[in-house]
C-alpha positions in Angstrom: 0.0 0.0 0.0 1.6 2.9 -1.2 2.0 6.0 1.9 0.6 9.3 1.0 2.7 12.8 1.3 0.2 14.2 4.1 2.2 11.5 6.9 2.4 7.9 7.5 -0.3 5.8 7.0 -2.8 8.8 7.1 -5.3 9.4 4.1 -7.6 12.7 4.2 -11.5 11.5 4.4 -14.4 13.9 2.9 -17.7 13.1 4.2 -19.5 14.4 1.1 -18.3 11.7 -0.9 -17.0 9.1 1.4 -13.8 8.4 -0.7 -10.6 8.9 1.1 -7.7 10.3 -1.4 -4.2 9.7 -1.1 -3.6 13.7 -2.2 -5.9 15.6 -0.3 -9.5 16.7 -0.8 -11.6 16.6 -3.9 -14.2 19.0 -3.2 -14.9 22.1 -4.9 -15.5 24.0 -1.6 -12.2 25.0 -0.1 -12.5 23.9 3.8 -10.0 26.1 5.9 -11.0 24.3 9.6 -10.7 20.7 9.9 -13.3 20.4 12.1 -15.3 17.1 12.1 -18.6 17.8 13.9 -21.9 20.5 13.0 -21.5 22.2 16.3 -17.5 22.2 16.1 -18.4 24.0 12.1 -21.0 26.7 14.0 -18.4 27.5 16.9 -15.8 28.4 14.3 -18.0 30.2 12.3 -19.3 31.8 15.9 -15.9 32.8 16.8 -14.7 34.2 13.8 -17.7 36.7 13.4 -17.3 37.3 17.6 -13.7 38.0 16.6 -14.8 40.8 14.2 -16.9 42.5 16.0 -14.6 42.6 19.1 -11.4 43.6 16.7 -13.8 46.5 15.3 -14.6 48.4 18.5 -11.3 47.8 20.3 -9.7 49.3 17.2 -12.7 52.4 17.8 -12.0 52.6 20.9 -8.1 53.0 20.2 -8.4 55.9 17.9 -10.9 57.6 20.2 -8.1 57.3 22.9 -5.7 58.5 20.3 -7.7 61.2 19.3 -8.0 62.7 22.5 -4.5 62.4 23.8 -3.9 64.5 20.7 -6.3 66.9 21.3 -5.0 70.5 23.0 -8.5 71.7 23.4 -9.5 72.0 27.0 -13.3 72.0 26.2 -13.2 69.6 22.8 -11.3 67.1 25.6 -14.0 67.8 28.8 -16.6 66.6 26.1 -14.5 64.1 24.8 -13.5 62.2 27.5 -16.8 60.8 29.5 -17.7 58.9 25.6 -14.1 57.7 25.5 -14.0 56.0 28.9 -17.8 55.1 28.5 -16.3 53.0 25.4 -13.6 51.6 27.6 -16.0 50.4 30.3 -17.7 48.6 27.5 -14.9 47.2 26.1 -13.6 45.5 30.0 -17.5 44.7 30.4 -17.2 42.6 27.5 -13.7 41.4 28.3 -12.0 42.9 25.6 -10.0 44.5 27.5 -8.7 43.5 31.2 -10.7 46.2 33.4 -7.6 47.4 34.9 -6.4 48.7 31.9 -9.1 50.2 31.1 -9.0 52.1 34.4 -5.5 52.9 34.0 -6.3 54.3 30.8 -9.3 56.5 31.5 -6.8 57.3 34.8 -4.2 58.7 31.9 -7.1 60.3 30.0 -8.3 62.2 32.8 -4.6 63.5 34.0 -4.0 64.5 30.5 -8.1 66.6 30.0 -7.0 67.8 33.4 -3.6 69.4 32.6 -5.2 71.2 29.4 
C-alpha cells in the first residue's frame, strides 16, 4: 500500500463523498477548519464573526483614545472624555479588554483633560 505525502499511514476523508484520497481533498469548496462535527463547524463560524466585532470596537476605541491624547483643546477634551471612557468600560465589560487597563487608561485620560 503505497504511503501518501500528508504522513504515515494517514489518508484525508471527505464526508461528502466518502472516498478517502491519497492527495488531499476533492471537493470544490475550499474547507480552511478541519473540524469534524456540525457544532465544532458553528463554533468556528461563531468565533470568527465574535472576533470581528470585538477587533472593530477595540480598534474604535483605540483611535478615540488616540484622538483625545492629541487633542489640546480644553473644552473639545471635557466633552470628549466621558464617551471615551464610556467605550472603555464597555470594552472591559465585555472582556475585551482586562478592566484594569481600562482604568489605567481612562486614569491617563483624565490627568491628561485635566492638565489642558
Amino acid at each position: 500500500m503505497a504511503r501518501s505525502s500528508s504522513g504515515p499511514g494517514r489518508r484525508p476523508f471527505t464526508a461528502e463523498t466518502r472516498v478517502r484520497f491519497p492527495y488531499g481533498s476533492q471537493l470544490k469548496t475550499k474547507i480552511k477548519d478541519m473540524a469534524n462535527h456540525k457544532s465544532a463547524l458553528k463554533r468556528i463560524r461563531q468565533t470568527a464573526k465574535r472576533a470581528a466585532h470585538n477587533r472593530y470596537y477595540h480598534k474604535t476605541t483605540r483611535n478615540a483614545v488616540r484622538k483625545l491624547r492629541g487633542t489640546t483643546d480644553a473644552g473639545e477634551a471635557a466633552e470628549m472624555f466621558p464617551r471615551v471612557a464610556s467605550m472603555l468600560d464597555k470594552l472591559a465589560k465585555r472582556n475585551i479588554i482586562h478592566k484594569k487597563k481600562a482604568s489605567n487608561l481612562k486614569s491617563s485620560l483624565a490627568k491628561h483633560v485635566a492638565a489642558l
